[in-house]
C-alpha positions as CSV (number, residue, x, y, z in Angstrom):
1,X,53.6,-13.5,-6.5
2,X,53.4,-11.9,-10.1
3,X,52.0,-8.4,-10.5
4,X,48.9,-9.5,-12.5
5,X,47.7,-11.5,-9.7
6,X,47.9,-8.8,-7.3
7,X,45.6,-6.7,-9.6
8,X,43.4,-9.9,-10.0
9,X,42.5,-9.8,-6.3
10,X,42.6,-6.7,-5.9
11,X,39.8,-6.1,-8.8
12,X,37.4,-9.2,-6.8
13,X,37.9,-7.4,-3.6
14,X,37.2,-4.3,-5.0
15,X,34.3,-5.9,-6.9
16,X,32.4,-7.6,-3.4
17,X,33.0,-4.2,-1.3
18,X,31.1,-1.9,-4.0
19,X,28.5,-3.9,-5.5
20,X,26.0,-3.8,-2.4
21,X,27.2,-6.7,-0.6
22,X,27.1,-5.5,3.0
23,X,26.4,-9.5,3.9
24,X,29.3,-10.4,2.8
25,X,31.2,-8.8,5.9
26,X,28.7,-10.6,8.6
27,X,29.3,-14.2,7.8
28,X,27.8,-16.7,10.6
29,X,31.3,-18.3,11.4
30,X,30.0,-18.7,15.5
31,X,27.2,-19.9,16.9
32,X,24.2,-17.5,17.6
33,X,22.3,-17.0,20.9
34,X,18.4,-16.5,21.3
35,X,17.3,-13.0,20.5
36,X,14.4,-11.4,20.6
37,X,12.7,-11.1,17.4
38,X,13.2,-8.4,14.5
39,X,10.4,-5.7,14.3
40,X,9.6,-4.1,11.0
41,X,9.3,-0.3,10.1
42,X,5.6,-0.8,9.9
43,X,5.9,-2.2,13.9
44,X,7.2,1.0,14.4
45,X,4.7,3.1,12.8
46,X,2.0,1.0,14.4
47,X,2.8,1.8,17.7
48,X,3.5,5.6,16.6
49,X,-0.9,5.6,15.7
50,X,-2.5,8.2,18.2
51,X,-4.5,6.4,20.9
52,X,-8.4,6.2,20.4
53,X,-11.4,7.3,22.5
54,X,-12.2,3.4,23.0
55,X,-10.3,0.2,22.1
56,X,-12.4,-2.1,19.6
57,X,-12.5,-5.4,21.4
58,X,-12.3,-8.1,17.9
59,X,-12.0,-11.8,17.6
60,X,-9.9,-13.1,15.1
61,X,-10.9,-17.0,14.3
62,X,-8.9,-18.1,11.6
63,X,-6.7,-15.6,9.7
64,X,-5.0,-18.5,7.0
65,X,-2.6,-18.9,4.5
66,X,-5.2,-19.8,1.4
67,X,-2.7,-20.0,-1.6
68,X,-1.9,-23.5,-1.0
69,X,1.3,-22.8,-2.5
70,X,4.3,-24.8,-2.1
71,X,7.7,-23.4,-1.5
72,X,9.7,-23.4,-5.0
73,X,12.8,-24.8,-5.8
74,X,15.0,-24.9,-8.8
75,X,13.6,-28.6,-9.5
76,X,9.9,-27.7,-9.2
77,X,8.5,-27.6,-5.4
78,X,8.5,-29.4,-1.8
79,X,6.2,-30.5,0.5
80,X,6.9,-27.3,2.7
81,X,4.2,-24.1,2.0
82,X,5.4,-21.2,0.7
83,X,4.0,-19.2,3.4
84,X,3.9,-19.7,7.0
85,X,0.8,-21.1,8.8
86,X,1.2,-18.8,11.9
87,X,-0.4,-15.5,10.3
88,X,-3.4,-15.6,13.1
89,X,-0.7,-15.2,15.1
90,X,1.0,-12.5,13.7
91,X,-2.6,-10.4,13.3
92,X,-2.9,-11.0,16.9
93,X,0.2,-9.8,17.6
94,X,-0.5,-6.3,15.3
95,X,-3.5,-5.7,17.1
96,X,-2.0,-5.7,20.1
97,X,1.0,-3.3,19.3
98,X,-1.6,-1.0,17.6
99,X,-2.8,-0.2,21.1
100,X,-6.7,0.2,19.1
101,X,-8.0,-3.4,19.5
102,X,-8.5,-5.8,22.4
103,X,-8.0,-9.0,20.8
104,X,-9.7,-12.4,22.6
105,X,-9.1,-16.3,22.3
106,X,-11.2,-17.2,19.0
107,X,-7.7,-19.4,17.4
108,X,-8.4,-22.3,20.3
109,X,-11.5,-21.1,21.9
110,X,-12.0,-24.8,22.2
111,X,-8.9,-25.0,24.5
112,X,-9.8,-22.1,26.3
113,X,-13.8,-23.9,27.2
114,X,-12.3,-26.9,28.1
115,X,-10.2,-25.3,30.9
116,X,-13.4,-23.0,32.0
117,X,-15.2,-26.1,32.6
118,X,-12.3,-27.3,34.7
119,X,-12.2,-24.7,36.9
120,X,-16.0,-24.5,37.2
121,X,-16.1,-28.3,38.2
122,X,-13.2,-27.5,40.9
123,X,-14.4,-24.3,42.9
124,X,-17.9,-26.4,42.9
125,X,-16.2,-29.5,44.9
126,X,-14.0,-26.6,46.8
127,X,-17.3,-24.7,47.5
128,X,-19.1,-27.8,48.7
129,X,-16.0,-28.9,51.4
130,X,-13.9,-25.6,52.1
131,X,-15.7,-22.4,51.2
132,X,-19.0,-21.8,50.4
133,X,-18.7,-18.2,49.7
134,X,-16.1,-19.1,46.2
135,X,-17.0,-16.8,43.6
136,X,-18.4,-17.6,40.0
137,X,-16.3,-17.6,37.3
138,X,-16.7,-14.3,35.1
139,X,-17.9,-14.2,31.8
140,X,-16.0,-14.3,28.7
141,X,-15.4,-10.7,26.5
142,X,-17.4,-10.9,23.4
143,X,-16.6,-9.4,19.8
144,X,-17.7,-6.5,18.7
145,X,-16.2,-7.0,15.5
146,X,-14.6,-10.0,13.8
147,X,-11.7,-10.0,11.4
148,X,-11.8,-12.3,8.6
149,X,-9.2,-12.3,5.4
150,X,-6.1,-14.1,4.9
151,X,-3.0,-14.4,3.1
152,X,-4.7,-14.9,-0.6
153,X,-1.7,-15.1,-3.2
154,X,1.8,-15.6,-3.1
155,X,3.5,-14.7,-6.8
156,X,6.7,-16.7,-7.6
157,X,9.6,-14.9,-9.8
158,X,7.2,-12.2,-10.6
159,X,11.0,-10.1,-11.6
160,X,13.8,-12.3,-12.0
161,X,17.5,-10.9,-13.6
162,X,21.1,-10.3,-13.3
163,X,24.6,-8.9,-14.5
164,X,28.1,-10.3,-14.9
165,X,31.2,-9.9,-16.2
166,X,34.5,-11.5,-17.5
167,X,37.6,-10.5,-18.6
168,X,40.9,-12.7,-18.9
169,X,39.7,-14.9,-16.1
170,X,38.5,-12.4,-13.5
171,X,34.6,-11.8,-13.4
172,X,31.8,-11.0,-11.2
173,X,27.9,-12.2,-11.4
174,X,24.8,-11.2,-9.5
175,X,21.3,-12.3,-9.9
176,X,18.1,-11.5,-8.2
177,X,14.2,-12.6,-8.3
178,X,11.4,-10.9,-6.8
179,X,8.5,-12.6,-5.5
180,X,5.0,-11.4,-4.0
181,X,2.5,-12.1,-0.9
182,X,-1.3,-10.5,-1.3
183,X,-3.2,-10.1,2.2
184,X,-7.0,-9.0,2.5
185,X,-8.2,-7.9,5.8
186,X,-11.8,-7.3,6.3
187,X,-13.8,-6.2,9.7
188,X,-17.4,-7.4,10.1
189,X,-19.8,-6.3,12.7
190,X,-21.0,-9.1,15.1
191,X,-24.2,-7.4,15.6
192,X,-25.7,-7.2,12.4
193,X,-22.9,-9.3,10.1
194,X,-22.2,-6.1,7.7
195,X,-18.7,-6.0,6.2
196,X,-17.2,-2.7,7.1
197,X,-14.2,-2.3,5.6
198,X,-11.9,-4.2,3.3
199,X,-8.6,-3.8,2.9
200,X,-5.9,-5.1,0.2
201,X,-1.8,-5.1,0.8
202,X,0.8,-6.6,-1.5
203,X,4.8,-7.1,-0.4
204,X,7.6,-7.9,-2.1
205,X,10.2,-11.0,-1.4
206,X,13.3,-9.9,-2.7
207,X,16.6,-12.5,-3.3
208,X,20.1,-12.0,-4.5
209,X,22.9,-13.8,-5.4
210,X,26.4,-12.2,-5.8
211,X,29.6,-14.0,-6.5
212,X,32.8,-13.7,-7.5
213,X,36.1,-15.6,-9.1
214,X,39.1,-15.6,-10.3
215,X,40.7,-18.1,-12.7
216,X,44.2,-17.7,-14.5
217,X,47.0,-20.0,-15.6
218,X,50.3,-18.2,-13.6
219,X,52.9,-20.3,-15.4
220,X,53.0,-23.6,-16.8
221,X,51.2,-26.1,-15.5
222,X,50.2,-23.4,-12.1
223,X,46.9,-23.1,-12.1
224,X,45.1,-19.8,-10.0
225,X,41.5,-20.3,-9.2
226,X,39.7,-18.8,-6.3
227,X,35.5,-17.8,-5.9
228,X,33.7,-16.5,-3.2
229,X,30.5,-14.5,-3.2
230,X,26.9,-14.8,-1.3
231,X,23.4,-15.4,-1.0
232,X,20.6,-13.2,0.2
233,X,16.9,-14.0,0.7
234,X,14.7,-11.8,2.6
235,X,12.4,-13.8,5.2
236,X,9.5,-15.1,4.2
237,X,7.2,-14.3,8.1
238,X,8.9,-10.5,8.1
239,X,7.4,-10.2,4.8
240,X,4.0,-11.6,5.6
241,X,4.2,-9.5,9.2
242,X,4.8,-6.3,7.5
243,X,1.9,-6.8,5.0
244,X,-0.1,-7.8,7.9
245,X,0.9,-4.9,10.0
246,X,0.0,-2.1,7.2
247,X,-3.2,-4.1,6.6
248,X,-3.8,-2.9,10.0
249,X,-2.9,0.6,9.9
250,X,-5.1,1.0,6.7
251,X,-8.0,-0.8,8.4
252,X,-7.3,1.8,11.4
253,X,-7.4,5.2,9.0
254,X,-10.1,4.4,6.6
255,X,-11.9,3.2,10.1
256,X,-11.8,7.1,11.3
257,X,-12.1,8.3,7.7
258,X,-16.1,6.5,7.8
259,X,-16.2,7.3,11.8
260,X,-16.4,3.7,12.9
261,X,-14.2,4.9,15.8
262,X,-12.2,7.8,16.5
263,X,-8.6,8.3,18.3
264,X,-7.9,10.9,20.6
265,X,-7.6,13.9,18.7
266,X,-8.6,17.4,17.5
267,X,-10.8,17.7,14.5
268,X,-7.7,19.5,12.3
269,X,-5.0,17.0,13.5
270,X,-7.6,13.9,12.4
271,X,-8.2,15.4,8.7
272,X,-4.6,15.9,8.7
273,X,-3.8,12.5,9.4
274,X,-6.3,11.1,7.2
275,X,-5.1,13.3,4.2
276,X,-1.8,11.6,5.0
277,X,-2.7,8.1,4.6
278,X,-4.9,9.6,1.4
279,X,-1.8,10.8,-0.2
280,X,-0.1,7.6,0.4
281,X,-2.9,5.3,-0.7
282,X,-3.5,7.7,-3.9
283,X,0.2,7.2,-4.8
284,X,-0.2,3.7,-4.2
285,X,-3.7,3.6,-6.5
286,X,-1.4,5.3,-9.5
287,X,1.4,2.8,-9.0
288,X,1.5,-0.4,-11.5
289,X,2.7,-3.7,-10.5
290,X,6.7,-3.2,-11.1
291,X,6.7,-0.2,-9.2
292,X,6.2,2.0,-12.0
293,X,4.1,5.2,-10.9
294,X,0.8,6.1,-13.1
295,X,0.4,10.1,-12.8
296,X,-1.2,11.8,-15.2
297,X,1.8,14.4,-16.1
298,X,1.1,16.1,-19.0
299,X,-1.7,18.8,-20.0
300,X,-4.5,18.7,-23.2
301,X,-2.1,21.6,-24.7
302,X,1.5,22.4,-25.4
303,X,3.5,24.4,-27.0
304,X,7.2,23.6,-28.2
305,X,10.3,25.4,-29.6
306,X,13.4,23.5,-31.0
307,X,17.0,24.4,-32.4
308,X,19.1,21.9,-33.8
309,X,20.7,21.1,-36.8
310,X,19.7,20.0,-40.9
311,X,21.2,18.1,-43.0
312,X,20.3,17.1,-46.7
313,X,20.6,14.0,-49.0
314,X,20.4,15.2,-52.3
315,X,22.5,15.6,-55.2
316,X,25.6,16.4,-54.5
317,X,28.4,15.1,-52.4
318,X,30.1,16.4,-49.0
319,X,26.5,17.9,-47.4
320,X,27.0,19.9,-43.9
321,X,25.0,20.6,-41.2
322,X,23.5,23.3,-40.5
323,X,20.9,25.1,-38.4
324,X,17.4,24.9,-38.0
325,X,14.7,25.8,-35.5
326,X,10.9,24.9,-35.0
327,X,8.1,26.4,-33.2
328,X,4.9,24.7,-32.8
329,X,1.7,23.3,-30.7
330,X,0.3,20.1,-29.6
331,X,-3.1,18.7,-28.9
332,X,-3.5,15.7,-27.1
333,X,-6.1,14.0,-28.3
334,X,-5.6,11.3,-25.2
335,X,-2.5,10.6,-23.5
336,X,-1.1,8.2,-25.9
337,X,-2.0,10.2,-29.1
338,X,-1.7,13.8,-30.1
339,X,-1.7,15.9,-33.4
340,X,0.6,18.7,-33.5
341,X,1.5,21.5,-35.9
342,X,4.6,23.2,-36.5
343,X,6.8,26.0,-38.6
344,X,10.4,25.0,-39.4
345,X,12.9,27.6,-40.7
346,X,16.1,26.1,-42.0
347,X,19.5,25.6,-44.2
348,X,20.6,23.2,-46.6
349,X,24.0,23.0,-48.1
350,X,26.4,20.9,-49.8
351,X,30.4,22.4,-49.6
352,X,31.0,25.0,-51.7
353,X,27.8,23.9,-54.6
354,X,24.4,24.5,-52.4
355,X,23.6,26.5,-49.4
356,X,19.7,28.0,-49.5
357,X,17.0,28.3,-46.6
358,X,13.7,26.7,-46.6
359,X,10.7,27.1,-44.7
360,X,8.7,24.4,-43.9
361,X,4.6,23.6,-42.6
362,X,4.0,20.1,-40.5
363,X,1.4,18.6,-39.3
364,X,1.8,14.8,-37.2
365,X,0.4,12.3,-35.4
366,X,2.1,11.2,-32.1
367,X,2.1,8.5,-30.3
368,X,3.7,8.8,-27.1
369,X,4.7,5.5,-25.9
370,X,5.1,5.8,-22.0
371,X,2.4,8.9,-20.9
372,X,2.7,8.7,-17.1
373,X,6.3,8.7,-16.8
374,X,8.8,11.2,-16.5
375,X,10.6,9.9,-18.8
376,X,9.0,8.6,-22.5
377,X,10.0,8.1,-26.3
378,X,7.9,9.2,-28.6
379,X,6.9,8.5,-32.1
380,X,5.5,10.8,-34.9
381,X,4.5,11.0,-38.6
382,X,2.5,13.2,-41.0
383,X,2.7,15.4,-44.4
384,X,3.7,19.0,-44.8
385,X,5.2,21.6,-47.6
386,X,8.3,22.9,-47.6
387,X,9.6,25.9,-50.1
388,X,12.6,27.9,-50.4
389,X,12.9,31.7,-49.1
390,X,12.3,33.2,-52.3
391,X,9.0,30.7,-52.7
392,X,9.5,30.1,-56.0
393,X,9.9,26.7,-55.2
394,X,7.3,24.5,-53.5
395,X,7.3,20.5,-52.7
396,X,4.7,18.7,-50.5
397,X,6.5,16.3,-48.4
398,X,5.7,13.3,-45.7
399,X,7.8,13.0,-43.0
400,X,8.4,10.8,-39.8
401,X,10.7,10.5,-37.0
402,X,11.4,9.6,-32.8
403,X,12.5,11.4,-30.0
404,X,12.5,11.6,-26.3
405,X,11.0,13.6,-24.0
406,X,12.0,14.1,-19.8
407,X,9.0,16.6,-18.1
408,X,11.8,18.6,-15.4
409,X,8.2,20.0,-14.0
410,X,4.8,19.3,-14.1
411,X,4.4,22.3,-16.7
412,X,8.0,22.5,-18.7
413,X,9.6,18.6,-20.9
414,X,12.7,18.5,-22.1
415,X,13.0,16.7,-25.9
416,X,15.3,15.4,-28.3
417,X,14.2,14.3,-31.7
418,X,15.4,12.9,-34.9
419,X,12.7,13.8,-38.2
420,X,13.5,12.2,-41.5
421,X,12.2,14.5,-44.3
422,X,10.6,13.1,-47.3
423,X,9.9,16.1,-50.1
424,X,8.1,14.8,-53.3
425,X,10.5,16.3,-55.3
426,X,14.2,15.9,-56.4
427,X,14.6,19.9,-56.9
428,X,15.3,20.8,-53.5
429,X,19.2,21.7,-54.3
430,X,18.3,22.6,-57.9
431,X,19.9,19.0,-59.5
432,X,17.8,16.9,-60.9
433,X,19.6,13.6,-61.0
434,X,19.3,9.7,-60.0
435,X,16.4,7.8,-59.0
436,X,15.3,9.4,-55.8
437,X,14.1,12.7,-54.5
438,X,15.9,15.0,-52.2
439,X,16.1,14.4,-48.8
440,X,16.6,15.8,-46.0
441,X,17.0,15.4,-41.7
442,X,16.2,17.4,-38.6
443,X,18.3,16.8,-35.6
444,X,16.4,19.1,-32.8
445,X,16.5,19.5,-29.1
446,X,14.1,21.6,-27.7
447,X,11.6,22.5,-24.7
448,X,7.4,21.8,-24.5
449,X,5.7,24.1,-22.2
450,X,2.2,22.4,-20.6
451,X,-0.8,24.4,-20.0
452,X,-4.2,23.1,-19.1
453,X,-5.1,20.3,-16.9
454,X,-3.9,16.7,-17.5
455,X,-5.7,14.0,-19.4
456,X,-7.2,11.8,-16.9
457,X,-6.0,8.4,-17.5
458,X,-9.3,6.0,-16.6
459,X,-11.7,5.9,-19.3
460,X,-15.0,6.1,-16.6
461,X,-13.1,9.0,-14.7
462,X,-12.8,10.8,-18.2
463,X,-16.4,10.4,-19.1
464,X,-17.4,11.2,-15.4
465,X,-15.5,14.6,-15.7
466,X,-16.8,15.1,-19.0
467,X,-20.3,14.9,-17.2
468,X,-19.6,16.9,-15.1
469,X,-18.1,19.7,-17.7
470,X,-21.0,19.4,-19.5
471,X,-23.4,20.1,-16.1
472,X,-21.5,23.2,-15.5
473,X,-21.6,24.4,-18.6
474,X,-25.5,23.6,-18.8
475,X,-26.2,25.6,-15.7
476,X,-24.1,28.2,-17.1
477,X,-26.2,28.4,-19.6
478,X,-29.4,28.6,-17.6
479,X,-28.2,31.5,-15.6
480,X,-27.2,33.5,-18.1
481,X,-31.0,32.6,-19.9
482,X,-32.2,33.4,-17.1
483,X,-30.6,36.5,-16.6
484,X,-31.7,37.7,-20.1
485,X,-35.3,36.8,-19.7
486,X,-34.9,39.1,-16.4
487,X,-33.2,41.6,-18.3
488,X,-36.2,41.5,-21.0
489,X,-39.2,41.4,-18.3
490,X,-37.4,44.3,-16.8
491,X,-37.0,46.1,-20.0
492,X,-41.0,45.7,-20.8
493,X,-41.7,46.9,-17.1
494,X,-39.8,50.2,-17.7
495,X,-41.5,50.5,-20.4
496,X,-44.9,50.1,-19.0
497,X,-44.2,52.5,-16.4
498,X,-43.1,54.9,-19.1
499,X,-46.1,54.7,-21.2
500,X,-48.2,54.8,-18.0
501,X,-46.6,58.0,-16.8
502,X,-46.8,59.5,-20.5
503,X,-50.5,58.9,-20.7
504,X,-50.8,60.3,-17.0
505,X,-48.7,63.7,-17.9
506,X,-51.1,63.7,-21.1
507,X,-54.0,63.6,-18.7
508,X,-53.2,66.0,-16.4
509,X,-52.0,68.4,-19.3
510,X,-55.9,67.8,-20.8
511,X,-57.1,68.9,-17.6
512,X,-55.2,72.3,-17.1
513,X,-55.9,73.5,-20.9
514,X,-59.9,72.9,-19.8
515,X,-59.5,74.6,-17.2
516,X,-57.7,77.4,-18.3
């Protein structure tokens, strides 16, 4: 076999063993036996929960799919739902492995009546022939609380996408598509029909498809072609378990959080695992729909310092880089826009005709595309004036430009920036010559150091901390009025008492002289 076709399969084994195809190596080529069935990680933390005081004793009627969605297919839908009908079973099951509920028959309570009647008729014939003495049948548990919800949404291709390549008849192709189930699970009290907590959970359905092929001529008319590759869909019930199973733990937490019930713990250990789930469900708050995490990240204030290089378009031919450096300050105004400020001290020179430093004022307006990630361009333009070293020569100038910026820490970014320099003048390299002024660019990287708090994101939370700014700063106010006016009324009681004990020392002095 020729070299090149070596190489060929070689490359498509290489290919399927490094691009995350682990089910590639566990083909079903045998029959399977019965097995018990898969647990999730949420399983695991749900039976991990600390034990309460009292189990909750909850009926569950009817926990439903209610999307009415159909299962898709490449040629529209079937006939088969998109989400399984058993999810009452699956709560029931989660309650029980929680270990904080004791779940009774509400699915079939008709079922479970029927049969109660049964047995009542038979121990009253057995009691009226055999044994007089047979004992009633016991009552049937009632609910404390009842858990209502279902599954409520189920998102087709909410991320679909892929990657492949060819070459010479040898390529590779994956896809994948992301879909998403919605559960709400809400308890209500039995006794006086108040809701008492709701909670929300979203999962992700994920699918891949990976294949491989190879097709090459090896010699006339001998034709090479081989494809192999695979298909992986994540199940549809561990998906709508897991959701099902967090909706549970969440209900449990922000249960002790408002003291509906309480586990078995210390006072410290149950703040601490309540500021757990808090930290979780915060993150969870600040995190959009494709994963993307919302944080605010960057303070009101910033200052910046940048090196790089210049480079003008003027005049004459052959221009060089060279350097330049810029100091200045931000000022977000929110935490898309800021105005900034900044001094620029640089070069400009053509080989061996123009070489002459400039300073340089400028003032922007940024936008700053992506605020709450670590990682954002950005987007600038303003006016400034530039002159030469000697000032002698002065040009107003616009300028505009793009960068980006990575934050390393919560208080120190990391930035790159191109600035296209616009001076109003065609004297900058002392020719005066064509149609068009001098120009000139600024290719900086550079560091912004963060100080003050964060820009808060929600509009309402803004104007509620602004409230609350403003109350401070009121009271503030009133103490130190109040501390004045007490300074004043003690300043005029001092000097009461003085005059009192002046007129008193006059007194007494009147009295000696008579009487001496």
């Amino acid at each position: 076999m020729p070299y090149k076709i070596y190489k060929g399969i070689v490359l498509i084994c290489c290919t399927l063993t490094l691009i995350s195809c682990g089910a590639y190596f566990n083909q079903p080529i045998t029959q399977e036996n019965a097995r018990l069935g898969e647990i999730t990680v949420e399983t695991q933390k749900l039976k991990k929960l600390p034990p309460p005081v009292e189990p909750v004793v909850v009926g569950v009627y009817k926990f439903r799919d209610q999307t009415g969605q159909y299962k898709p297919t490449e040629n529209g839908s079937t006939f088969s739902t998109a989400v399984t009908q058993g999810a009452t079973t699956i709560l029931l099951k989660a309650l029980e492995d929680s270990k904080w509920f004791v779940p009774i028959e509400r699915e079939n309570l008709s079922n479970l009546l029927n049969e109660r009647n049964i047995i009542r008729s038979t121990r009253k014939e057995y009691r009226k022939t055999k044994n007089p003495n047979e004992p009633q049948l016991p009552p049937l548990l009632y609910a404390g609380i009842l858990l209502e919800g279902g599954v409520i949404s189920y998102d087709s291709n909410i991320i679909t996408g892929g990657l492949g390549a060819r070459y010479f008849g040898i390529g590779s192709s994956t896809q994948y598509r992301q879909d998403r189930i919605t559960v709400y699970l809400r308890a209500v009290s039995t006794s006086s029909g108040k809701i008492l907590k709701t909670v929300y959970v979203s999962k992700t359905i994920f699918s891949q498809a990976l294949d491989a092929n190879f097709f090459r001529y090896v010699k006339f008319k001998r034709l090479l072609e081989a494809e192999t590759g695979f298909t992986k869909n994540e199940p549809g019930q561990l998906a709508v378990s897991e959701a099902i199973e967090k909706a549970v733990e969440a209900l449990i937490v922000e249960g002790i959080e408002d003291k509906l019930w309480k586990p078995k713990l210390s006072n410290t250990e149950i703040n601490n695992f309540v500021a757990n789930y808090n930290t979780e469900k915060n993150e969870a708050e600040n995190t959009g729909l494709y994963d993307r995490y919302f944080q605010e990240r960057r303070g009101k204030k910033s200052v910046f310092i940048k090196g790089g290089t210049a480079l003008i378009s003027g005049d004459y031919n052959n221009a060089e880089f060279s350097y330049s450096a810029t100091v200045g300050m931000r000022w977000y105004i929110s935490p898309y826009v800021n105005v900034n400020g900044s001094l620029n001290k640089f070069e400009l020179r053509n080989e061996q005709f123009f070489s002459e430093g400039f300073n340089a004022f400028n003032a922007n307006a940024e936008l700053t595309l992506l605020p709450y990630e670590k990682l954002t361009p950005f987007m600038f333009g303003g006016a400034g004036v530039v002159n030469n070293d000697g000032f002698d020569q002065t040009a107003f100038k616009l300028q505009y430009g793009g960068g980006i910026e990575y934050q390393l820490t919560d208080k120190v970014g990391i930035m790159a920036s191109v600035t296209h320099n616009l001076p109003l003048s065609d004297k900058l390299d002392g020719v005066v010559q064509g149609k068009l002024d001098d120009q000139y660019f600024n290719f900086s990287v550079g560091l912004n150091w963060y100080f003050d708090t964060p820009i808060i994101r929600n509009k309402q939370r803004r104007l509620a901390q602004r409230s609350t700014d403003q109350a401070i700063r009121r009271k503030s106010r009133a103490v130190e009025t109040s501390a004045t006016e007490s300074n004043r009324a003690f300043r005029r009681e001092k000097r009461r008492a003085l005059r009192k004990l002046r007129k008193r020392n006059r007194d007494l002095m009147d009295k000696w002289l008579r009487e001496y």
